[in-house]
Structures are given as structure tokens and as C-alpha cells.
C-alpha positions in Angstrom: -25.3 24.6 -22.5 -22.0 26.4 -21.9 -19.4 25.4 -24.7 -15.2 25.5 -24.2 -13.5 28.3 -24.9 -11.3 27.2 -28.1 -8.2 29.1 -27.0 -8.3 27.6 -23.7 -8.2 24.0 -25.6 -5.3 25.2 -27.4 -3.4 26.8 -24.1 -3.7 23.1 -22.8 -2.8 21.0 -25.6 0.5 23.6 -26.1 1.2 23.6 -22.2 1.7 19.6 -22.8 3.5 19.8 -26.1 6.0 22.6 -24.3 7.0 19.6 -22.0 7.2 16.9 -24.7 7.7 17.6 -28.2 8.0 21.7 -28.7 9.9 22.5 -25.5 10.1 26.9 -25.8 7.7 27.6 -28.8 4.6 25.4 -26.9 5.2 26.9 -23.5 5.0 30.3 -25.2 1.8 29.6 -27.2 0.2 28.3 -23.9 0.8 31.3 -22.1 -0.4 33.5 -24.5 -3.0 31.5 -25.6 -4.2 31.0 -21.9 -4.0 34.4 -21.0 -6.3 35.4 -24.1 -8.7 32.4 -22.9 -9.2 33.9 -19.6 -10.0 37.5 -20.7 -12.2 35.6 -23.4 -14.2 33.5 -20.4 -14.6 37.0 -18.5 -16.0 38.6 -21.3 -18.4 35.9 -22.4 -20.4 34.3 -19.9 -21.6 31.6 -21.9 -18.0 30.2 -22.3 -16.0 28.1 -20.2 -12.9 26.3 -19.9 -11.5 28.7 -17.1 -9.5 25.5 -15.5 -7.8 24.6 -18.9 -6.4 27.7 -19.4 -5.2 28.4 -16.1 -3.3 24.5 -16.5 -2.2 25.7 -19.7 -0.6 28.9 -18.0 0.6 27.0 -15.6 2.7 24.4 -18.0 4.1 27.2 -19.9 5.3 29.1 -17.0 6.5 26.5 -15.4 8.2 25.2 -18.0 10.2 28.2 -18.6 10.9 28.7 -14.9 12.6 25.3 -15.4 14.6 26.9 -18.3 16.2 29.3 -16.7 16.8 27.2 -13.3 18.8 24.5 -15.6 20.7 27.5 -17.3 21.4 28.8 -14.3 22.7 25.9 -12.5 25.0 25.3 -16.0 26.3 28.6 -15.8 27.1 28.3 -12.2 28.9 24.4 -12.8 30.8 25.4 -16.1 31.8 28.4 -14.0 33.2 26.7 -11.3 34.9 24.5 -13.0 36.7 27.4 -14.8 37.2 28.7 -11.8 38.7 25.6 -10.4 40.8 25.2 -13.7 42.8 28.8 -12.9 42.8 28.6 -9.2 45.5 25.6 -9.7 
């Protein structure tokens, strides 16, 4: 019987908590933690868990993609409204 790679487990559970309660520290765990898993589930044969890590890696990525889209578009709104406020 094949048995779940721990650090995939914990690159899910993180990916969530990056979207709920730890919004930057969780994303970060998950993508280390899931990038660790999947070199772990190469390595051993008898693991698995391959599909929780690569969700994992996907919620942490994804999640700080969605950072820097939402600082972005701040920068770009707070910035035209500067520029609005000295065009006048």
C-alpha cells in the first residue's frame, strides 16, 4: 500500500490557509512545501500524493499572483488620481 507523502499534506492544507486565515506566510509554505513533495514523490516510489502538492503549488502561486495584480491595480488607481489631482 502506497502512503501520502507528509509534505504534500502540509503543501495543501497551507495552499488553503494562504487564501483564508495566513494570506502571504501560507502561500509561501505551500510552495515550498509542494515543491519539496514532488522531488520527495520522484525519489520514492512508494509515496504518493503527487496531486496534493501540485494543488498546493498551485494555491500558493496563485495566490501571490493575485498579490501583485491587486498592488498593481492600487498603484495604477492611487496614481491616477494623483495625476488627476495636478493636471487641474
Amino acid at each position: 500500500m502506497r502512503r501520502t507523502s507528509p509534505l504534500a499534506v502540509t503543501s495543501l492544507v497551507c495552499g488553503l490557509l494562504g487564501w483564508s486565515l495566513l494570506p502571504w506566510l501560507g502561500s509561501l509554505v505551500a510552495v515550498i512545501t509542494g515543491h519539496l513533495a514532488r522531488a520527495e514523490i520522484r525519489r520514492t516510489p512508494e509515496l504518493d500524493g503527487d496531486g496534493m502538492a501540485v494543488a498546493g503549488l498551485v494555491l500558493g502561486y496563485v495566490q501571490f499572483a493575485a498579490t501583485l495584480v491587486g498592488i498593481a491595480v492600487l498603484l495604477l488607481f492611487f496614481g491616477g488620481l494623483v495625476w488627476l489631482g495636478t493636471a487641474s
